[in-house]
Backbone as a printed PyTorch tensor [residue, N CA C, xyz], in Angstrom:
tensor([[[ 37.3210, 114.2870,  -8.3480],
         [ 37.9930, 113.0220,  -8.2440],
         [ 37.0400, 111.9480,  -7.7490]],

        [[ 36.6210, 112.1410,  -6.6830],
         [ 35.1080, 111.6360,  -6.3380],
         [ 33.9540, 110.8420,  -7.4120]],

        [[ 33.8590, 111.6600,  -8.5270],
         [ 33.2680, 111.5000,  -9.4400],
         [ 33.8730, 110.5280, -10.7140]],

        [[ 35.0320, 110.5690, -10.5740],
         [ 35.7990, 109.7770, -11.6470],
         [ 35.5480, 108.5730, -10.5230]],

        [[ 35.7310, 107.9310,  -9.3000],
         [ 36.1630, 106.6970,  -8.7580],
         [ 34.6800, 106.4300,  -9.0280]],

        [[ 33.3670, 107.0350,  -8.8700],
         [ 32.3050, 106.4630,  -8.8260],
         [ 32.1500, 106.0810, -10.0820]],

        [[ 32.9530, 106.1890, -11.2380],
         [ 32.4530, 106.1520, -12.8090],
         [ 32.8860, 105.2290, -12.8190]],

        [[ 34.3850, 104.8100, -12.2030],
         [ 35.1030, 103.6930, -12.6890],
         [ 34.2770, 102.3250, -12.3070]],

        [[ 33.6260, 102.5750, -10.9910],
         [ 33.3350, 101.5520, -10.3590],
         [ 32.2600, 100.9900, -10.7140]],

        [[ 31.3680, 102.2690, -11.3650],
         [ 30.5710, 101.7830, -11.8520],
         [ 30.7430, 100.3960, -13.2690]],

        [[ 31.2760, 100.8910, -13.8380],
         [ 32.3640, 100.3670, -15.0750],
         [ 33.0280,  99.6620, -14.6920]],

        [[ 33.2940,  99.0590, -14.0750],
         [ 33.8740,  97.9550, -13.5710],
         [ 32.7230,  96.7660, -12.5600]],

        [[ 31.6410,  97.2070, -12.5590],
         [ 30.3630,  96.2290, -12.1500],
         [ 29.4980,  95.9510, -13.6370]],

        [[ 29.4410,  97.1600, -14.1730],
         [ 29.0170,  96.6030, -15.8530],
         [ 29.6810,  95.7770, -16.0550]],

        [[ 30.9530,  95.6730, -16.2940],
         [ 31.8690,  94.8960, -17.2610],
         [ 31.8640,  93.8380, -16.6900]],

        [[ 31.6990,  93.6670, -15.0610],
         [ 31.3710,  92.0200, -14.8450],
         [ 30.0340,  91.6220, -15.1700]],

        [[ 28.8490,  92.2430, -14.9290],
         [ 27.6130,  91.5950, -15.5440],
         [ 27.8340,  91.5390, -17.2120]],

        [[ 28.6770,  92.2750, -18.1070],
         [ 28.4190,  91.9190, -18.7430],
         [ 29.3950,  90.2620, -19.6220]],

        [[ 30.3100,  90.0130, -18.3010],
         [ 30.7350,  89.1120, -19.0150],
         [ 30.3100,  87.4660, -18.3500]],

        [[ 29.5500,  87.9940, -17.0400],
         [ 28.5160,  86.9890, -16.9820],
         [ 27.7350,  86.1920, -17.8840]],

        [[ 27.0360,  87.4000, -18.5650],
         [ 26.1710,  87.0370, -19.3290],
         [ 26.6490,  86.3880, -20.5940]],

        [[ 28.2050,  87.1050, -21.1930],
         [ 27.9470,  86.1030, -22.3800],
         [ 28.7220,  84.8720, -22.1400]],

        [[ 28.9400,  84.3640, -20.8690],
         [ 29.7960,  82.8510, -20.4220],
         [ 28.2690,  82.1220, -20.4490]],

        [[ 27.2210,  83.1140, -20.0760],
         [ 26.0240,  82.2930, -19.8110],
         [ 25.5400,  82.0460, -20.8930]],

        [[ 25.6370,  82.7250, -21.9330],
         [ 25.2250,  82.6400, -23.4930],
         [ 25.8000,  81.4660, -24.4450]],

        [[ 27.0420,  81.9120, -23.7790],
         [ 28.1260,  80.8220, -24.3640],
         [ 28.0730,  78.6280, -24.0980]],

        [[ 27.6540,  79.0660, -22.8140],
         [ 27.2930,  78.0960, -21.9710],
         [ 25.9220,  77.4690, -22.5780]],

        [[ 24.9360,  78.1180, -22.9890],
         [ 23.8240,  77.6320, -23.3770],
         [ 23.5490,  77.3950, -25.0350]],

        [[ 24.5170,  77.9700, -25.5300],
         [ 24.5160,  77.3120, -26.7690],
         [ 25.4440,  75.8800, -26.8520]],

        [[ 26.0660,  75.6630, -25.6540],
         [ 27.1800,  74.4040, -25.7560],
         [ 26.1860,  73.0570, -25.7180]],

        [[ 24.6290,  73.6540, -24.8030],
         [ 23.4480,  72.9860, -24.3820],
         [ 22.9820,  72.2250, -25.3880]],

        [[ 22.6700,  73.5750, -26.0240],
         [ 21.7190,  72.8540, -27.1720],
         [ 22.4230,  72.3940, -28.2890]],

        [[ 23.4310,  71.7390, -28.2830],
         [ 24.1310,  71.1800, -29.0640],
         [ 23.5480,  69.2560, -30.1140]],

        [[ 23.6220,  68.8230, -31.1000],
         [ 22.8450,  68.0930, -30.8240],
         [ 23.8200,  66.6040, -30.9340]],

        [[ 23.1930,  66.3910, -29.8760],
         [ 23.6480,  64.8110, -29.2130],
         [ 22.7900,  63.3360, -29.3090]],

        [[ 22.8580,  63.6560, -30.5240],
         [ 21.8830,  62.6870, -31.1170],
         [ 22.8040,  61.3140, -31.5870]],

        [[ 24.3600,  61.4110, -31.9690],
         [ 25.4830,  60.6520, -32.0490],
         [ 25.7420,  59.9660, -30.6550]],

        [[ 25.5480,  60.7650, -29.8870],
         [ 25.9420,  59.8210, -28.6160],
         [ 24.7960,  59.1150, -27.8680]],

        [[ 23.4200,  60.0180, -28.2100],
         [ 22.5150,  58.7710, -27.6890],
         [ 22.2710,  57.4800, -28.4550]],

        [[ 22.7920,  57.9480, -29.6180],
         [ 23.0510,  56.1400, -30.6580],
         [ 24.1160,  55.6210, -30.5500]],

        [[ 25.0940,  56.2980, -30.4020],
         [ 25.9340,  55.1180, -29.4140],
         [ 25.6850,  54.1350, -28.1140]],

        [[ 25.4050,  54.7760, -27.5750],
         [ 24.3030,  54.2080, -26.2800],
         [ 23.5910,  53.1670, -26.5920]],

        [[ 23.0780,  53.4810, -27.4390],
         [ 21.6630,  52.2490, -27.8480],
         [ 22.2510,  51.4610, -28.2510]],

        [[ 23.1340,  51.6580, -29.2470],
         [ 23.5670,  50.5040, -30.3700],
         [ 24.6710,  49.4290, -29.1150]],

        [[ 25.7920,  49.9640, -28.0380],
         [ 26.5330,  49.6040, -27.1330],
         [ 25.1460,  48.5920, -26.3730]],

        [[ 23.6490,  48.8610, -25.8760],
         [ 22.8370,  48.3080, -24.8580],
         [ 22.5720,  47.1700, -25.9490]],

        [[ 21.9810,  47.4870, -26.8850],
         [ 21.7280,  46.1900, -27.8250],
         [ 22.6990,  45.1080, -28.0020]],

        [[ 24.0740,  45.3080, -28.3610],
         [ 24.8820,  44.5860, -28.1200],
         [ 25.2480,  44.2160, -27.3860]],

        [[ 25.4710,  44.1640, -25.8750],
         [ 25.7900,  42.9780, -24.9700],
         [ 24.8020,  43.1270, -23.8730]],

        [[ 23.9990,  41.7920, -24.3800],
         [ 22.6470,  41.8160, -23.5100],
         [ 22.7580,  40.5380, -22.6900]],

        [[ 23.1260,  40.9020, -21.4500],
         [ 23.4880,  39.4140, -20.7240],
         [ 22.5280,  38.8620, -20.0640]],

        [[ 23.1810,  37.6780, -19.8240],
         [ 22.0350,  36.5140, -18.9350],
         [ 22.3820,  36.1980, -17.7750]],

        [[ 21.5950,  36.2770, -16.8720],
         [ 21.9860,  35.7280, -15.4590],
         [ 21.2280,  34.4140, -15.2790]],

        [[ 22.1950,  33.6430, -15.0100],
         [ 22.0520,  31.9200, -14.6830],
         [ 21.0760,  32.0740, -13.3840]],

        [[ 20.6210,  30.9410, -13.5240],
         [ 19.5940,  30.8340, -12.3830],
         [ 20.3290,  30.3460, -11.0890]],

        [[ 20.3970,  30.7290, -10.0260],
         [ 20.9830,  30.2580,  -8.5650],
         [ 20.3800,  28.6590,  -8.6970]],

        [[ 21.8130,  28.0270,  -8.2010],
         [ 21.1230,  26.5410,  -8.0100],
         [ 20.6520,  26.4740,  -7.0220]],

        [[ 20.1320,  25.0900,  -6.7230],
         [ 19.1320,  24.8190,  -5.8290],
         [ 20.0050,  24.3920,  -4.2560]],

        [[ 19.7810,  24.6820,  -3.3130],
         [ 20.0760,  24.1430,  -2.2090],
         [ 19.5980,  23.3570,  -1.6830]],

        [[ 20.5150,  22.4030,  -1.3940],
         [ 20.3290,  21.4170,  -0.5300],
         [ 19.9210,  21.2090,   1.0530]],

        [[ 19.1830,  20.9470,   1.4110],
         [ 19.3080,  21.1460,   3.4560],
         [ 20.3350,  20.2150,   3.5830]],

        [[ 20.4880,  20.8970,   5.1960],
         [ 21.2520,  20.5720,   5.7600],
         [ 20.8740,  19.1920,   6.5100]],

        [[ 21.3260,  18.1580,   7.0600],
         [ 21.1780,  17.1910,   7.4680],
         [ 22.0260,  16.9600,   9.0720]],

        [[ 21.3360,  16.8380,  10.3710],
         [ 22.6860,  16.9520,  11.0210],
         [ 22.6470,  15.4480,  11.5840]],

        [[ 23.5200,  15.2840,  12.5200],
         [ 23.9100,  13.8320,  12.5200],
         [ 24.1940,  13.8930,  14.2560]],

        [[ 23.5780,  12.9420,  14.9610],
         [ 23.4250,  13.0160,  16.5360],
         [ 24.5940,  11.7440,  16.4830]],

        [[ 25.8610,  12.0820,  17.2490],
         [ 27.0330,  11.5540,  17.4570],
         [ 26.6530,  11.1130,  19.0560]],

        [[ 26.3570,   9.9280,  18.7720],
         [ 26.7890,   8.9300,  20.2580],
         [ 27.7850,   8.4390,  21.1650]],

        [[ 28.3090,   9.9280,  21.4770],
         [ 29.4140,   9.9320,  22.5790],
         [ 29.6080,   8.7110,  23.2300]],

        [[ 28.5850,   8.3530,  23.8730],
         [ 28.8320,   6.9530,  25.3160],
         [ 28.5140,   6.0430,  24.5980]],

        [[ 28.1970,   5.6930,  23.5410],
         [ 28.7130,   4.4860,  23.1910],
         [ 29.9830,   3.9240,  22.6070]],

        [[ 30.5390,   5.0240,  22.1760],
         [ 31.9810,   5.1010,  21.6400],
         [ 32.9970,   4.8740,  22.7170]],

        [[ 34.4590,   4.4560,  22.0910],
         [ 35.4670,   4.4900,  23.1270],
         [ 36.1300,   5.8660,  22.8350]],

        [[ 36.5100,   5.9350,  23.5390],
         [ 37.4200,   7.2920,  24.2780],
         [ 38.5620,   7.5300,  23.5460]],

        [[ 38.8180,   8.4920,  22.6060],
         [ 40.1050,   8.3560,  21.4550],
         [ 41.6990,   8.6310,  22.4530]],

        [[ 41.4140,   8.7180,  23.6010],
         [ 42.5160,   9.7010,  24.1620],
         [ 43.0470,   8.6780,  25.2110]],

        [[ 42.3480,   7.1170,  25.2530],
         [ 42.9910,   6.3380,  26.0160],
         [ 43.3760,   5.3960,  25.3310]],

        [[ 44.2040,   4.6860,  25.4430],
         [ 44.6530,   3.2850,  24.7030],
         [ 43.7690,   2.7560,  24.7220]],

        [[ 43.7150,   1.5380,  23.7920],
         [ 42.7300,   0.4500,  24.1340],
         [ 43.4580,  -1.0710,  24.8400]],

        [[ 42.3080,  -1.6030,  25.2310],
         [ 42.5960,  -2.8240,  25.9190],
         [ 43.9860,  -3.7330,  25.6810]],

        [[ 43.5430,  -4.2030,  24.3520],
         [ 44.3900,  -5.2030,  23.3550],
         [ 45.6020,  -4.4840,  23.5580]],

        [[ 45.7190,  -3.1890,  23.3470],
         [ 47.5020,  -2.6280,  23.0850],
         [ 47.9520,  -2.2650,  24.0140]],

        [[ 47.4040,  -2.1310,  25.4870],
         [ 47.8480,  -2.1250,  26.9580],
         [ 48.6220,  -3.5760,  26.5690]],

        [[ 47.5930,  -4.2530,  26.9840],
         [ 48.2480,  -5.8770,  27.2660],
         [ 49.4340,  -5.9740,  26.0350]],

        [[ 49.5910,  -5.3900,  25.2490],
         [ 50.7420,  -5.8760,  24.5580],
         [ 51.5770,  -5.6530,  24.5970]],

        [[ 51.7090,  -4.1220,  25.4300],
         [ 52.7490,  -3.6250,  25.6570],
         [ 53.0010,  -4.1510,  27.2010]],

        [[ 52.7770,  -4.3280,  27.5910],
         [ 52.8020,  -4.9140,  28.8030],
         [ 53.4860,  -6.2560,  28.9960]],

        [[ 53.0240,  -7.2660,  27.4960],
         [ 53.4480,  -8.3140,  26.6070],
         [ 54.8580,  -8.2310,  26.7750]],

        [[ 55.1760,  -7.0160,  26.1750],
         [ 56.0810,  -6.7880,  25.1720],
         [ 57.7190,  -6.5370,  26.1470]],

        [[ 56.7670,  -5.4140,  27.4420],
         [ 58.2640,  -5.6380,  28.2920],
         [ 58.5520,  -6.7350,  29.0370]],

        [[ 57.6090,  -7.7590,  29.4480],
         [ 58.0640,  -8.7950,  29.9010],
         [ 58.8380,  -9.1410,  29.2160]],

        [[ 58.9100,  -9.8390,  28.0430],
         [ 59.4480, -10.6980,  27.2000],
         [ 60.3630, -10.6350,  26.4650]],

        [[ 60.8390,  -8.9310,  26.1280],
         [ 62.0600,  -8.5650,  25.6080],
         [ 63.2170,  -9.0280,  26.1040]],

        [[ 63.2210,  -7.9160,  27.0380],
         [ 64.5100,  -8.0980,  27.8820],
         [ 65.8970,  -7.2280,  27.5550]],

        [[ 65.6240,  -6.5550,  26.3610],
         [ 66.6360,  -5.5200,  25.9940],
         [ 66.4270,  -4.5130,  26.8870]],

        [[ 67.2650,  -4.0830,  27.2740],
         [ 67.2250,  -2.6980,  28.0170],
         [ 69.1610,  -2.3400,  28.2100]],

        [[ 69.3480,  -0.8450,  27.8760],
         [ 70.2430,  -0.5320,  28.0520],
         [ 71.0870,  -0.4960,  29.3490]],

        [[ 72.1810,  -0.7930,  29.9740],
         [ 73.0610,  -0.8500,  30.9160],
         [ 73.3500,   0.5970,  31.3220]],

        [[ 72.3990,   0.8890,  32.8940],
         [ 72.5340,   2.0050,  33.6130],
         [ 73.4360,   1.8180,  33.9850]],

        [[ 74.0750,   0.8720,  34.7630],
         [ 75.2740,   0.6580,  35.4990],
         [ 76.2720,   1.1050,  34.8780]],

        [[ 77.1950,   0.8620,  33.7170],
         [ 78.3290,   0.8860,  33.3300],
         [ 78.6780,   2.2920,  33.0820]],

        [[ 79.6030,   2.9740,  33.0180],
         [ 79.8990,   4.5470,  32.9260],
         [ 80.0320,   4.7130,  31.6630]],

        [[ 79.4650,   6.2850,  31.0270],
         [ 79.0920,   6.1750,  29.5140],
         [ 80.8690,   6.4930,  28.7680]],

        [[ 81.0410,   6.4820,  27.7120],
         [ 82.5300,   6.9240,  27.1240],
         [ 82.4550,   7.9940,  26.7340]],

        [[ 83.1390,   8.5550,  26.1250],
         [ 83.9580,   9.6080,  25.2310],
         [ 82.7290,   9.7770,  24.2450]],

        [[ 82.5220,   9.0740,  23.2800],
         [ 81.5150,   9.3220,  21.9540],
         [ 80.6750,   8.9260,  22.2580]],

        [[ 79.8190,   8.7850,  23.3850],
         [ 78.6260,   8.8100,  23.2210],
         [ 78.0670,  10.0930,  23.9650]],

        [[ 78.9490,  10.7720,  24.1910],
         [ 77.9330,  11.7300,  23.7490],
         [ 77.5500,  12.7380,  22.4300]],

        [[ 78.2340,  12.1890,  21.7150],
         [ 77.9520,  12.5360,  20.3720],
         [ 77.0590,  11.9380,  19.1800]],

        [[ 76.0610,  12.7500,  18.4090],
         [ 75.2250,  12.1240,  18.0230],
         [ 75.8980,  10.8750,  16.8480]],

        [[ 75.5120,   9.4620,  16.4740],
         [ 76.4180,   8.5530,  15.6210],
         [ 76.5140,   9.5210,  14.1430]],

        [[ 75.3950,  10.1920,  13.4260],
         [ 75.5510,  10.6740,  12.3340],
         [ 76.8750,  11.6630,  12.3960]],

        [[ 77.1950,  12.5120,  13.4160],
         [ 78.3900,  13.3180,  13.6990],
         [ 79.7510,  13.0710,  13.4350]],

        [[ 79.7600,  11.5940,  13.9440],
         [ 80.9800,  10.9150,  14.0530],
         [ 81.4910,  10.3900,  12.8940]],

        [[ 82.8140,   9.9950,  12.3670],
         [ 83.2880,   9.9290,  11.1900],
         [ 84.4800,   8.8770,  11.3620]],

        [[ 84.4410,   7.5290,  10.7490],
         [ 85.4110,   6.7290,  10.8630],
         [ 86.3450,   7.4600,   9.6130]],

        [[ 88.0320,   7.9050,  10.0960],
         [ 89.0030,   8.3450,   9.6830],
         [ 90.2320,   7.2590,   8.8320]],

        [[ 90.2240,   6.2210,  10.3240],
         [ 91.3010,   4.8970,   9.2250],
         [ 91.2750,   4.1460,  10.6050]],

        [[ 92.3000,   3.0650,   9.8150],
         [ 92.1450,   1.8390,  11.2770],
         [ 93.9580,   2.3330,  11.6910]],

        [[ 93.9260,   0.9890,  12.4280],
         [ 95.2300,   0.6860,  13.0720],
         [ 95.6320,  -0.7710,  13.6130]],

        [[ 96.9390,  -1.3630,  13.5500],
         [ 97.1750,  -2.6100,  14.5620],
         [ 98.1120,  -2.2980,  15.2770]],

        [[ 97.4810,  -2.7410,  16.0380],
         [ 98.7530,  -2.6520,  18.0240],
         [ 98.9560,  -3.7940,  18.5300]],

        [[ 99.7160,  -4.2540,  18.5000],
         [100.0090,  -5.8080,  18.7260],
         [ 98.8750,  -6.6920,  18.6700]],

        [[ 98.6100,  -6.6240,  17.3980],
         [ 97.2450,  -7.6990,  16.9450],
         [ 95.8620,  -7.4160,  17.1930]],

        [[ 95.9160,  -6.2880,  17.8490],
         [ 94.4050,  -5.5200,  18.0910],
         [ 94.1060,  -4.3200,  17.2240]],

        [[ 92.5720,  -4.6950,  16.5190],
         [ 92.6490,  -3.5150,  15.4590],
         [ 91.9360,  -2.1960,  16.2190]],

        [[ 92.4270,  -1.5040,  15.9090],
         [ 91.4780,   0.3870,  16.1510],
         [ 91.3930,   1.1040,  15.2050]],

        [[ 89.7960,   1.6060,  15.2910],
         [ 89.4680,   2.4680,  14.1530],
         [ 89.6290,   4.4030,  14.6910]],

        [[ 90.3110,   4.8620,  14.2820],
         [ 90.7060,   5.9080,  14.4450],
         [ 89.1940,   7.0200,  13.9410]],

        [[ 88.5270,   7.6600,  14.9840],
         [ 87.1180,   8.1370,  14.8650],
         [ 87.4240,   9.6320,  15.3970]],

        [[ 87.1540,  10.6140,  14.1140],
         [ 86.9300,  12.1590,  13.7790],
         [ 85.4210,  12.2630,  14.6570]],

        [[ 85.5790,  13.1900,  16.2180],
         [ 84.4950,  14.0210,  16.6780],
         [ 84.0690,  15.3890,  15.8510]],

        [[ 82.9050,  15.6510,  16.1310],
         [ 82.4830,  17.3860,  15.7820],
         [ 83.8480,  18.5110,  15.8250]],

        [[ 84.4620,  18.2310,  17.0560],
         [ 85.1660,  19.2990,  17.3270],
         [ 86.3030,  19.0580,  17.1710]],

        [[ 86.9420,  17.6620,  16.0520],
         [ 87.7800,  17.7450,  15.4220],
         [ 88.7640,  16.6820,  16.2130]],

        [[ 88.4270,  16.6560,  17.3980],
         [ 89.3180,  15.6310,  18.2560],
         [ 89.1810,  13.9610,  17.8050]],

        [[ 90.2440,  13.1850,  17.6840],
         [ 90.3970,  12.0520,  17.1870],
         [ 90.3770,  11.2150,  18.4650]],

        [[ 89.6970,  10.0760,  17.9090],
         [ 89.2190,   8.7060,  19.4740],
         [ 89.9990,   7.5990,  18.6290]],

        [[ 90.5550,   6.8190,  19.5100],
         [ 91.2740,   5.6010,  19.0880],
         [ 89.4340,   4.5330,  19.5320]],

        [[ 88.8360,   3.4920,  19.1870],
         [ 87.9900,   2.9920,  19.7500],
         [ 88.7080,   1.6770,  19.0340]],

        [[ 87.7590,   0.4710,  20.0350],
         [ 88.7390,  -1.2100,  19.7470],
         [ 86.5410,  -1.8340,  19.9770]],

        [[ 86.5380,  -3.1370,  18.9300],
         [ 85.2280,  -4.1090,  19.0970],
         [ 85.3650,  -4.0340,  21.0780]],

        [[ 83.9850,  -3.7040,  21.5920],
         [ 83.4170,  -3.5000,  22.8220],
         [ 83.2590,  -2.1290,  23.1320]],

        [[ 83.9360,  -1.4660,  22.7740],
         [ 83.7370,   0.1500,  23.1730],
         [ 82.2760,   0.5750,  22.5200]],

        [[ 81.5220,   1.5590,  23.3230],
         [ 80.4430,   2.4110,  22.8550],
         [ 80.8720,   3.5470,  22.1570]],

        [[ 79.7310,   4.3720,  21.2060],
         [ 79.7540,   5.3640,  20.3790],
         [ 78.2030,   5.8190,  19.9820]],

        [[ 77.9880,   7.3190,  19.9930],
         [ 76.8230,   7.4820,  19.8930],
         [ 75.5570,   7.5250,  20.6640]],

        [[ 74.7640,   8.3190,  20.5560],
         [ 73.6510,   8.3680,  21.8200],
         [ 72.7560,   7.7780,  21.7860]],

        [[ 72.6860,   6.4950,  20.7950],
         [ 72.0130,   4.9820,  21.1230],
         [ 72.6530,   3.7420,  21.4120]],

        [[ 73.5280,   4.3030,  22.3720],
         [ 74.2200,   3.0800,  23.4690],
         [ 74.7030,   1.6070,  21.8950]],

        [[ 75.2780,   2.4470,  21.1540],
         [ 75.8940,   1.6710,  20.0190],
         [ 77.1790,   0.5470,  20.5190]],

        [[ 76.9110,  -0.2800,  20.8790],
         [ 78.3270,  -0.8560,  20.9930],
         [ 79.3500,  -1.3300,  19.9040]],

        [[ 80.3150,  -1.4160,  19.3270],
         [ 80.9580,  -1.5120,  18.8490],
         [ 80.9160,  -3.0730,  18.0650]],

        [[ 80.5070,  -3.9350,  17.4750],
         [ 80.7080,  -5.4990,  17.3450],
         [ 81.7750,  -5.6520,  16.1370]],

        [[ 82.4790,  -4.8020,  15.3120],
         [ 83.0530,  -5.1360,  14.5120],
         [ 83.4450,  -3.9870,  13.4700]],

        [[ 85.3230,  -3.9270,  13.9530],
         [ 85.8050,  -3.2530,  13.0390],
         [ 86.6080,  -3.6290,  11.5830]],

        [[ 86.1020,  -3.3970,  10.2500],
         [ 87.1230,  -3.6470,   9.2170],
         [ 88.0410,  -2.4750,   8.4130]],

        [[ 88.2650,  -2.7020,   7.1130],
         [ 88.8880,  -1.5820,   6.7230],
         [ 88.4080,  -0.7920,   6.2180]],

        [[ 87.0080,  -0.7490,   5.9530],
         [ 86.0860,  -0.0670,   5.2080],
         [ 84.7900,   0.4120,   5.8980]],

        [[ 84.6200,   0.0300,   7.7020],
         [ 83.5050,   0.1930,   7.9000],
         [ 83.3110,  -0.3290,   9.9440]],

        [[ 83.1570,   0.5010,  10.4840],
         [ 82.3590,  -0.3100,  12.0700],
         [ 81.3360,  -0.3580,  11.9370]],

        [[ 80.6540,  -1.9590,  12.4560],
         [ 79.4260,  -2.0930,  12.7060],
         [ 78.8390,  -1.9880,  14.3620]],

        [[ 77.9450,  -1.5470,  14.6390],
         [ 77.3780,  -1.2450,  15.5270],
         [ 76.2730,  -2.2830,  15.8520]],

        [[ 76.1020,  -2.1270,  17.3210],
         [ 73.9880,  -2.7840,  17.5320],
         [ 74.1710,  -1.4350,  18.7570]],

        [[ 73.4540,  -0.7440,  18.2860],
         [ 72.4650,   0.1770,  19.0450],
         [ 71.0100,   0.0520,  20.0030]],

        [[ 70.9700,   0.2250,  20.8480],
         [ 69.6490,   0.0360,  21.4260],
         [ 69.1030,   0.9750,  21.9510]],

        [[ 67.9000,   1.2680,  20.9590],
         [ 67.2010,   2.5310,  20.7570],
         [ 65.4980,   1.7370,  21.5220]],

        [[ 65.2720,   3.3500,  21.8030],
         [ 63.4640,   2.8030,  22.2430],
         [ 62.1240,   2.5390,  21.3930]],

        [[ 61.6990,   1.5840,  21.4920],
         [ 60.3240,   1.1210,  20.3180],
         [ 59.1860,   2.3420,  20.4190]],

        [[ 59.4960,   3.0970,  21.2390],
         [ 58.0110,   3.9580,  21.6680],
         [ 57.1450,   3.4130,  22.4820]],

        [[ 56.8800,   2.1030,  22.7210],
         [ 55.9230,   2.0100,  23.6260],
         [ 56.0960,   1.5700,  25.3240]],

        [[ 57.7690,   2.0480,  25.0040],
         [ 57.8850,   1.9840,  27.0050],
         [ 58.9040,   0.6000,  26.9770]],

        [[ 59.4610,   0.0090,  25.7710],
         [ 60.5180,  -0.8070,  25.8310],
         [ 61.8080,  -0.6490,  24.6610]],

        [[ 62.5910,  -1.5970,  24.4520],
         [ 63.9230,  -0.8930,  23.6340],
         [ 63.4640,  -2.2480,  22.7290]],

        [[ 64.4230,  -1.8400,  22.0120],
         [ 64.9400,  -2.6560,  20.9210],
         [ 66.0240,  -2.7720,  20.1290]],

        [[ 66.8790,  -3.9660,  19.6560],
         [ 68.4450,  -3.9510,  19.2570],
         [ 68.1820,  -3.3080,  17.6290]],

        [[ 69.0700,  -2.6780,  17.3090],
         [ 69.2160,  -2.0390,  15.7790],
         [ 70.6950,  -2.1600,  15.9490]],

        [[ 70.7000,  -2.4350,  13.9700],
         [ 72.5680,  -2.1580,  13.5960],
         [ 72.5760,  -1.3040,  12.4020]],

        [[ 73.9300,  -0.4580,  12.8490],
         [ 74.0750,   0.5430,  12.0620],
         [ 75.7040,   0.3860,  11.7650]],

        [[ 75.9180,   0.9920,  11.1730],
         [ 77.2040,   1.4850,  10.2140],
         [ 77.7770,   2.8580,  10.4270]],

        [[ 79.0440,   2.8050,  10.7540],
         [ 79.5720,   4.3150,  10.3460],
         [ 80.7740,   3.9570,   9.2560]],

        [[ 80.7220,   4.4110,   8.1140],
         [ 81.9660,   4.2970,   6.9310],
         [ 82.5010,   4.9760,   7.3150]],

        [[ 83.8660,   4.5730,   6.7240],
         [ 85.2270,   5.1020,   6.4280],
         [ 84.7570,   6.1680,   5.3700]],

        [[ 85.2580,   7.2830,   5.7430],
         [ 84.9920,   8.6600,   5.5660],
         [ 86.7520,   9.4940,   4.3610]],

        [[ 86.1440,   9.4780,   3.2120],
         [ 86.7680,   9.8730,   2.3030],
         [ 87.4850,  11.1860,   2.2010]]])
């Protein structure tokens, strides 16, 4: 029995060298195959797109530029002229809104918010009946305020209150503006 496993085994190390060899046989005739089609493909593909590289343009230097701080004015302070004008400007106005008086009902609501609804007469005095944000209705009469630019009231019709508002110019004084709120459809 001995003798049969050594036969087999033997026979079974032949049979792999021998199929080594013909993958290696096989393998080397795949070699010498001739590839003479694909090195003319090659050639004929290099001949045909033979490109050009543009020449890098030329650079320019750089140039730098010495910025004369102290002779310049200062971007971050006013200048002279527009001090004094504003300075001008609150003397001579004279608009300024009334701290004193206690604010109403609609002003604290922004004017775009507010919504003229319809008028009214009460023994010869007209009122425009005015829709808040939150739905609550204001009777208001010409003198009453509205809005959070101290809008006073100068004139109600059937189609429209006019306002003068006094809003701030930006530079530390007010100024009169008139606005409109329509009758709201």
């Amino acid at each position: 029995m001995n003798i049969m496993m050594n036969l087999l085994k033997k026979y079974s190390q032949l049979s792999h060298c021998l199929l080594c060899i013909i993958l290696s046989l096989s393998l080397m005739s795949c070699a010498e195959q001739n590839l003479s089609d694909l090195e003319e493909y090659i050639a004929e593909t290099k001949a045909k797109y033979i490109g050009k590289v543009e020449a890098l343009p030329a650079i320019t230097p750089y140039e730098s530029y010495q910025y004369g701080v102290l002779e310049k004015r200062n971007p971050f302070k006013p200048s002279v002229s527009l001090v004094k004008s504003i300075e001008l400007k609150r003397t001579t106005n004279g608009i300024q809104p009334s701290v004193a008086r206690n604010k109403e009902e609609l002003e604290k609501y922004a004017l775009e918010t507010l919504y003229m609804v319809g008028i009214m007469n009460n023994d010869g005095q007209q009122w425009a009946l005015i829709k808040a944000p939150d739905n609550s209705i204001f009777r208001v009469r010409e003198g009453n305020y509205m809005g959070e630019n101290h809008g006073k009231i100068i004139k109600i019709s059937e189609s429209k209150i006019d306002l003068k508002e006094i809003v701030s110019d930006g530079l530390g004084g007010w100024i009169e503006r008139a606005n409109v709120v329509g009758l709201s459809e």
